[in-house]
C-alpha positions in Angstrom: 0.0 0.0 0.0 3.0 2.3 0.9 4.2 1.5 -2.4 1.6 2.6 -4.2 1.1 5.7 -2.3 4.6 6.5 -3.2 4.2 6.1 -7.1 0.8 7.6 -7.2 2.6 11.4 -6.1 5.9 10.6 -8.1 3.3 10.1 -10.8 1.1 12.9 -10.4 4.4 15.4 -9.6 5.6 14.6 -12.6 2.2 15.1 -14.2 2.1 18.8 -12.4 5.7 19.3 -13.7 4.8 18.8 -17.3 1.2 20.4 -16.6 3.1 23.8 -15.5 5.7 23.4 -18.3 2.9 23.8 -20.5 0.8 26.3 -18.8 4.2 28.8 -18.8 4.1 28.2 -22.5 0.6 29.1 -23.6 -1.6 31.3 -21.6 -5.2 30.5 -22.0 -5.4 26.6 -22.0 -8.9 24.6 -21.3 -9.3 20.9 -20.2 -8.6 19.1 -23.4 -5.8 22.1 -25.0 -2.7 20.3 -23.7 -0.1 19.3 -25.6 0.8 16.1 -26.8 3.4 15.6 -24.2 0.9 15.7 -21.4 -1.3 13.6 -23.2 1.7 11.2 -23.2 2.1 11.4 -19.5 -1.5 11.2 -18.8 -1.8 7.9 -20.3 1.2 6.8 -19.0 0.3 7.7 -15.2 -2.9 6.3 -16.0 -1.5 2.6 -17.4 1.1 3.0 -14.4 -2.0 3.4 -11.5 -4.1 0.8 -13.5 -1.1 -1.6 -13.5 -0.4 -1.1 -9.5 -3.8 -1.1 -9.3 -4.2 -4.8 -10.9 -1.0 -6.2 -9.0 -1.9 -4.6 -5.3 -5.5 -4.2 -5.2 -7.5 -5.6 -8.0 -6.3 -9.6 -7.9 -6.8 -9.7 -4.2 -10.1 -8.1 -4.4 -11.2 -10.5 -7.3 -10.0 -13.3 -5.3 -11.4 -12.4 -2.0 -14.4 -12.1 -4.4 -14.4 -15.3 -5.6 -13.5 -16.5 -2.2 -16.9 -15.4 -0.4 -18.8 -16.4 -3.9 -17.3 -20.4 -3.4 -17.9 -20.1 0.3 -21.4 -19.2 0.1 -22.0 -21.5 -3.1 -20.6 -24.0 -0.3 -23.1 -22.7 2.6 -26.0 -23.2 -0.1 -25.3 -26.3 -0.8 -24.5 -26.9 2.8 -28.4 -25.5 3.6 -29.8 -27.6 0.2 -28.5 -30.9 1.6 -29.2 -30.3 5.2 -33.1 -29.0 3.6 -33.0 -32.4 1.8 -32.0 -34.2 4.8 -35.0 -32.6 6.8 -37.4 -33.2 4.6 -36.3 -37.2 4.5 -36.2 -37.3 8.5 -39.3 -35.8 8.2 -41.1 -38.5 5.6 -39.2 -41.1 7.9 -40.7 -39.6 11.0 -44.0 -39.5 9.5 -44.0 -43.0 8.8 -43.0 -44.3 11.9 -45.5 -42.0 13.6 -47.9 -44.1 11.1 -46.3 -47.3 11.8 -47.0 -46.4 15.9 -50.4 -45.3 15.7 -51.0 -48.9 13.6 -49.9 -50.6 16.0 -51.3 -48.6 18.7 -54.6 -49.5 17.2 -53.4 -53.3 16.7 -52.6 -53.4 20.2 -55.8 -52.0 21.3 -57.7 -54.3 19.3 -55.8 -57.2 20.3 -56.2 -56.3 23.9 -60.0 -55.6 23.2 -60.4 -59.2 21.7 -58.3 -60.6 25.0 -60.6 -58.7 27.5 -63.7 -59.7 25.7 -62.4 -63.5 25.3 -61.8 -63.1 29.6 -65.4 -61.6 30.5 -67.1 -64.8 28.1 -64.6 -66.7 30.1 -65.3 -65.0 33.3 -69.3 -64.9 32.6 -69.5 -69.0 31.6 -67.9 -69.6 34.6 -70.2 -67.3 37.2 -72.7 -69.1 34.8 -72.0 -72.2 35.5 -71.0 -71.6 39.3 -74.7 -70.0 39.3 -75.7 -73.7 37.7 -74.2 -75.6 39.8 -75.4 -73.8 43.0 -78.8 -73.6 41.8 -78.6 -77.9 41.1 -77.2 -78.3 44.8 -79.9 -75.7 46.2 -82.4 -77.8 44.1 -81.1 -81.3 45.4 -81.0 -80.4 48.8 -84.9 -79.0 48.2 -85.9 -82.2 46.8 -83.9 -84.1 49.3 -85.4 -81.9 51.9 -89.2 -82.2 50.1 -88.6 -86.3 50.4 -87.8 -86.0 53.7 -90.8 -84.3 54.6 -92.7 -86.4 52.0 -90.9 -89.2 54.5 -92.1 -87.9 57.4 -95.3 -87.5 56.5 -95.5 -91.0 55.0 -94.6 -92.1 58.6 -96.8 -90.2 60.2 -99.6 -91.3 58.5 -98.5 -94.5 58.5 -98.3 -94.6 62.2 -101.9 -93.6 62.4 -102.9 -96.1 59.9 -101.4 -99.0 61.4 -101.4 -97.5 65.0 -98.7 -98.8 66.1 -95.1 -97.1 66.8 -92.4 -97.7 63.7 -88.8 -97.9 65.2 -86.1 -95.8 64.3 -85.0 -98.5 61.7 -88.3 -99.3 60.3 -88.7 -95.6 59.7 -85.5 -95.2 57.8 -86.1 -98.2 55.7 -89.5 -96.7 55.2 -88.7 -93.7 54.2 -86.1 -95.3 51.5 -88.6 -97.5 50.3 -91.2 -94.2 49.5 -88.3 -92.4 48.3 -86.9 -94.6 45.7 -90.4 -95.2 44.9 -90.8 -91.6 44.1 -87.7 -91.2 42.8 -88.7 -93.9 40.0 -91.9 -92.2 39.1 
């Protein structure tokens, strides 16, 4: 940078220089009266700035350019793949949100059918608790009904014969009207 400080006044001294030369020659002068000396010079200050120019400030700031345009080309791709990358996780997410609820609702339905299967299971077996009580609540009515049936048999019987029936003559009474009853 020093470097081109330096040259840029050398060059436009020089310039001046040649500028006054010309100025002490000719009197009335306007922007583009000069003489073909400056003109020279001119062109030559101007081909020596563009040429420092190019070497000290232009390259660097093309390739400082080109650096930030590859780095952001980089950070869109970078954001493209990582956009891409959402989008699948998304898709995959979705599905295995999908895949959950299915089974979710398989595992409802499954445990729906195994509940259901346990209350029948449940309900044929109070059923059949419920059976069997009410057969051994109607056996021991009947028994009960031919014991009285007995009793009265022997009661009657007793008056009809009028005489007393033992304890074992009862009993084998009361067997014989049973099985009798039981037959009919």
């Amino acid at each position: 940078m020093k470097i081109l400080t330096t040259i840029l006044i050398v060059v436009f001294a020089c310039a001046g220089a040649l500028a006054a030369e010309g100025e002490a020659g000719e009197q009335e002068q306007g922007i583009f009266s000069g003489s073909f000396a400056d003109a020279v010079w001119t062109v030559l200050a101007f081909l020596l700035v563009l040429a420092v120019l190019g070497k000290t400030a232009w390259k660097p700031l093309l390739n400082s350019l080109k650096t930030r345009e590859e780095h952001i080309r980089q950070q869109i791709e970078t954001a493209e793949n990582a956009r891409k990358k959402a989008e699948r996780m998304l898709d995959d997410s979705k599905h295995q949100g999908l895949m959950i609820v299915q089974q979710a609702a398989e595992q409802a339905q499954k445990q729906g059918q195994i509940l259901a299967e346990k209350t029948r299971q449940e309900i044929f077996a109070v059923k059949g608790r419920a059976q069997e009580d009410i057969e051994h609540a109607r056996a021991a009515a009947m028994q009960q009904l031919w014991e009285q049936a007995g009793d009265i048999a022997l009661a009657l019987g007793g008056k009809v014969l009028e005489r007393t029936i033992t304890s074992d003559d009862n009993q084998r009474l009361v067997q014989d009207a049973i099985a009798k009853l039981k037959q009919q």
